[in-house]
KEGUVEX-541201 format. One record per residue: residue number from 1; residue in one letter; x, y, z of N, C-alpha, C in turn. Coordinates in Angstrom, 2 decimals, padded with zeros to 5 digits. Layout:
BEGIN
R  resi  resn     n.px     n.py     n.pz    ca.px    ca.py    ca.pz     c.px     c.py     c.pz
R   NUM     A        X        Y        Z        X        Y        Z        X        Y        Z
...
***
This chain:
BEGIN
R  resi  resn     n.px     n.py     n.pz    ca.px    ca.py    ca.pz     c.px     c.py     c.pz
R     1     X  -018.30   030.00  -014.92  -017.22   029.34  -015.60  -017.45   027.83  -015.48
R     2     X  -017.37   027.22  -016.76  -017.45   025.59  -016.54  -016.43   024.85  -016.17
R     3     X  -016.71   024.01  -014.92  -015.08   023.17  -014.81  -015.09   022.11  -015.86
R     4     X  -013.76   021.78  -015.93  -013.35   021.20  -016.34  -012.59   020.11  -015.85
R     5     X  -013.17   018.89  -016.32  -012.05   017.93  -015.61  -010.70   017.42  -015.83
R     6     X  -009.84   017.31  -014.53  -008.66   016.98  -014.59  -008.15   015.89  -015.75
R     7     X  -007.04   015.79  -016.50  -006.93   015.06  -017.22  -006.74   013.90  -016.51
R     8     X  -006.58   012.00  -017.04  -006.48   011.06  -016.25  -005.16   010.95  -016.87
R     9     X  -004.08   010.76  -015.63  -002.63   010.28  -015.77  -002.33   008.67  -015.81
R    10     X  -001.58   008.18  -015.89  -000.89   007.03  -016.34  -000.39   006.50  -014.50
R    11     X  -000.71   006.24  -013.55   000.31   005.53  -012.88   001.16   004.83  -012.63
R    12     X   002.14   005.23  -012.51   003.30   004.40  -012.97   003.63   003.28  -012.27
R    13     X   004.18   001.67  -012.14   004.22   000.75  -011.46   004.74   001.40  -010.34
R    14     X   005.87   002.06  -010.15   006.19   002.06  -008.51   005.27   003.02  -007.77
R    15     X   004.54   003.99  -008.38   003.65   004.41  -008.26   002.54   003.84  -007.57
R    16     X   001.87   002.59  -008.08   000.98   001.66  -007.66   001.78   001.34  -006.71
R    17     X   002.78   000.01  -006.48   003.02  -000.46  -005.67   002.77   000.71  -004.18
R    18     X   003.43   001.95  -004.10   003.53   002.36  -002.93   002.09   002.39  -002.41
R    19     X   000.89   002.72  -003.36  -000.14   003.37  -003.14  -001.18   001.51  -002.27
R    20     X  -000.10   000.61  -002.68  -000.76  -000.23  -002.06  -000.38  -000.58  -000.65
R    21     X   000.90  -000.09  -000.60   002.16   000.03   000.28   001.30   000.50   001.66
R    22     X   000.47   001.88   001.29   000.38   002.83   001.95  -001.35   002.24   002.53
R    23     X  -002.16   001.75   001.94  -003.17   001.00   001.58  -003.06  -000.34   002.85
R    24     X  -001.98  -000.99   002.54  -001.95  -001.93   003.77  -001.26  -001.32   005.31
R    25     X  -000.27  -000.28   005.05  -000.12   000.31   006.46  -001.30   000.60   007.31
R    26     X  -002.37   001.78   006.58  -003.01   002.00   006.90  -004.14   001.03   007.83
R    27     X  -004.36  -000.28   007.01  -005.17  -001.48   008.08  -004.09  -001.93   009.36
R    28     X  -003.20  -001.70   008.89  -002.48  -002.30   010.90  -002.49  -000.74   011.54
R    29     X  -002.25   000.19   011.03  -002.40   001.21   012.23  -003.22   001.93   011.58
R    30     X  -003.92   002.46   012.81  -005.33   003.95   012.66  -004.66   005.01   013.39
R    31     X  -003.54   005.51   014.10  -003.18   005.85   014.87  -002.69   006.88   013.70
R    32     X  -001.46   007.64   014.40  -000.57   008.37   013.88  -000.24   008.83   012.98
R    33     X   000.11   009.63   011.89   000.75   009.38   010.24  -000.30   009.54   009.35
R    34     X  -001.95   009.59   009.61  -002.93   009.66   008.58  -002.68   010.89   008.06
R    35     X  -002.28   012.10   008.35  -001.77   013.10   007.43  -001.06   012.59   006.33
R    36     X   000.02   012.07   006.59   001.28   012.25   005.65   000.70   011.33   004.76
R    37     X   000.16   009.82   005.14  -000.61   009.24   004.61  -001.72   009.42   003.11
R    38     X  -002.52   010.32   004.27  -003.26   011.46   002.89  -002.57   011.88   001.74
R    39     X  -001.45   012.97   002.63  -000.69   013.88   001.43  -000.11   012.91   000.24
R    40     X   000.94   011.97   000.99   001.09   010.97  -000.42   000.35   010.17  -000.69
R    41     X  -000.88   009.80  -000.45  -002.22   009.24  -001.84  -002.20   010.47  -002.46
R    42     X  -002.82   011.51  -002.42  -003.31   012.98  -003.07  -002.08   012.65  -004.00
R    43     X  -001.02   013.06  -003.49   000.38   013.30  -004.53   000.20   012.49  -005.84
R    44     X   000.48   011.28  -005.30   000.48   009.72  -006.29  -000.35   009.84  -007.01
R    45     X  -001.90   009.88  -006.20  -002.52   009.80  -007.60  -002.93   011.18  -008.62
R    46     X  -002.53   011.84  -008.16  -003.02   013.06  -009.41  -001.68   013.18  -009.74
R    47     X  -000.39   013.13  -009.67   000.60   012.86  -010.56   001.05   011.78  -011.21
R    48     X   000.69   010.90  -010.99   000.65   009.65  -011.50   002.07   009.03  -011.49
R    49     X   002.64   009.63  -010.76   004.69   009.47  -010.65   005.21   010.46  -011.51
R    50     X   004.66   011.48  -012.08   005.04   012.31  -013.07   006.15   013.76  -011.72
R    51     X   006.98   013.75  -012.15   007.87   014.29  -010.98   007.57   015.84  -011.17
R    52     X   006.61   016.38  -011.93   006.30   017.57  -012.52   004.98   018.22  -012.01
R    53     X   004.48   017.10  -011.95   003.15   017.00  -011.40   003.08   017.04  -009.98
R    54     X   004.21   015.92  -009.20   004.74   016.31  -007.87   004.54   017.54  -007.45
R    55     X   005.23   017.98  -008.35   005.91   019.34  -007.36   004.77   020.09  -007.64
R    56     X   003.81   020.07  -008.43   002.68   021.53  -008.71   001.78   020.94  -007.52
R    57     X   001.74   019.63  -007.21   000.75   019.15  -006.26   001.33   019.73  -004.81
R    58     X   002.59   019.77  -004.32   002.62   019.73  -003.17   002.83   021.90  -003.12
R    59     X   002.58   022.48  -003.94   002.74   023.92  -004.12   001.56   023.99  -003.73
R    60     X   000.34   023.29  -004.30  -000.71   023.71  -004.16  -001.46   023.24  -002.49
R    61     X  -000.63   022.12  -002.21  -000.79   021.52  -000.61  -000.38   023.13   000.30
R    62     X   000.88   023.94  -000.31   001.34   024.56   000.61   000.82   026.14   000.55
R    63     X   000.00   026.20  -000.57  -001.27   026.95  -000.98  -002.19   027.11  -000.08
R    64     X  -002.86   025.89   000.29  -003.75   025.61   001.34  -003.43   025.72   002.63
R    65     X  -002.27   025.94   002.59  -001.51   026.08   004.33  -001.08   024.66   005.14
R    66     X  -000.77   024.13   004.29  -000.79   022.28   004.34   000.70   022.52   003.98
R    67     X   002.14   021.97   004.97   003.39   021.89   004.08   003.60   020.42   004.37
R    68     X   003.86   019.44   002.94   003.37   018.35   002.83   004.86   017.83   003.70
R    69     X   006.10   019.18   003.71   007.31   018.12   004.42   007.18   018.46   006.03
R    70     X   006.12   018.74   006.52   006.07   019.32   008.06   005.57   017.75   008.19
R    71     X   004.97   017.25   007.82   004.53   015.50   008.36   005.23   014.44   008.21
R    72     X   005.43   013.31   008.97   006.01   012.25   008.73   004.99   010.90   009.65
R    73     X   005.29   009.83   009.20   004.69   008.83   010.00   004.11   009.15   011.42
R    74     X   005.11   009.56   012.34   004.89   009.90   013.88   003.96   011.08   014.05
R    75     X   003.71   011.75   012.91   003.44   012.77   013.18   001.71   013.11   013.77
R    76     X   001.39   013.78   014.44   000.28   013.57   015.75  -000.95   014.01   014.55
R    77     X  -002.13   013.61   014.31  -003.11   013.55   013.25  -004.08   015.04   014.01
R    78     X  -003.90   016.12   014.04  -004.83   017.26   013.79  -006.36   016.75   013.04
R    79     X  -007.82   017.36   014.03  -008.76   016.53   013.31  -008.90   017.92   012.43
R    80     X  -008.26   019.10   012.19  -008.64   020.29   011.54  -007.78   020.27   010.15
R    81     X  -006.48   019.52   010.25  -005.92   019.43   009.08  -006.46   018.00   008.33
R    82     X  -006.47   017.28   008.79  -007.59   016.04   008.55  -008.58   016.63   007.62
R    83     X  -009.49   017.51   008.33  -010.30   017.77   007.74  -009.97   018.54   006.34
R    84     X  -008.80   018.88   006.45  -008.57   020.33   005.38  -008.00   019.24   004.19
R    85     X  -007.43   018.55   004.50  -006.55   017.50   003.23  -008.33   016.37   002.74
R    86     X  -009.01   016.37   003.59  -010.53   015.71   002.83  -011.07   016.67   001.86
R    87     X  -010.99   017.89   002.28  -011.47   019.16   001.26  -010.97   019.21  -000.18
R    88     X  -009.53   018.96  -000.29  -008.14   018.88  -001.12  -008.88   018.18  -001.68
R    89     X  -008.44   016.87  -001.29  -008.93   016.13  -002.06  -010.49   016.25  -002.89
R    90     X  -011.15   016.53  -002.23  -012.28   016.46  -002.99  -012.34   017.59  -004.58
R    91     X  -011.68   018.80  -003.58  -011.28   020.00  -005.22  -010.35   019.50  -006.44
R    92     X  -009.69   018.67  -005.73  -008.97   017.62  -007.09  -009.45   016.46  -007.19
R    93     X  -010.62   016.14  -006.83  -011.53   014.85  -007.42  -010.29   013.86  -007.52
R    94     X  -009.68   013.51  -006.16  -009.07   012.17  -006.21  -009.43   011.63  -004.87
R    95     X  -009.77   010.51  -004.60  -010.06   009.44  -003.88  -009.08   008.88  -002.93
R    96     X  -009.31   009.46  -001.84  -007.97   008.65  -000.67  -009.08   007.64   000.02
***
């Protein structure tokens, strides 16, 4: 079967802004939160703020055994789920 590539979405300004939001957190801390981190780049950018797209993205997070609302900032960085949200990403060819 031939893949096919994902269509390219529109990001929407608040969209961007967070993704830069999330972009500069990331340089003051290495610590903590790189999950949740992940999950919302993945989200953002393959929905592009599309609230439709949201929700098929984080079905498919919870597909993978990933539940995108079990994480928050504090939350302690697993190097096995780490690894599993780099995988994600790569099957949806988006770039964290």
């Amino acid at each position: 079967m031939k893949r096919v590539a994902a269509p390219e979405y529109q990001i929407s300004e608040t969209a961007t802004f967070y993704l830069e939001y999330l972009d500069n957190e990331n340089k003051e801390s290495e610590m903590a939160g790189q999950i949740k981190k992940m999950i919302d780049k993945i989200i953002i950018k393959k929905s592009g703020g599309n609230p439709s797209l949201v929700y098929s993205t984080k079905i498919k997070l919870l597909m993978k055994g990933i539940d995108p609302n079990a994480y928050n900032k504090n939350s302690e960085d697993d190097p096995l789920v780490l690894e599993k949200m780099k995988q994600f990403a790569r099957e949806l060819e988006v770039e964290i």
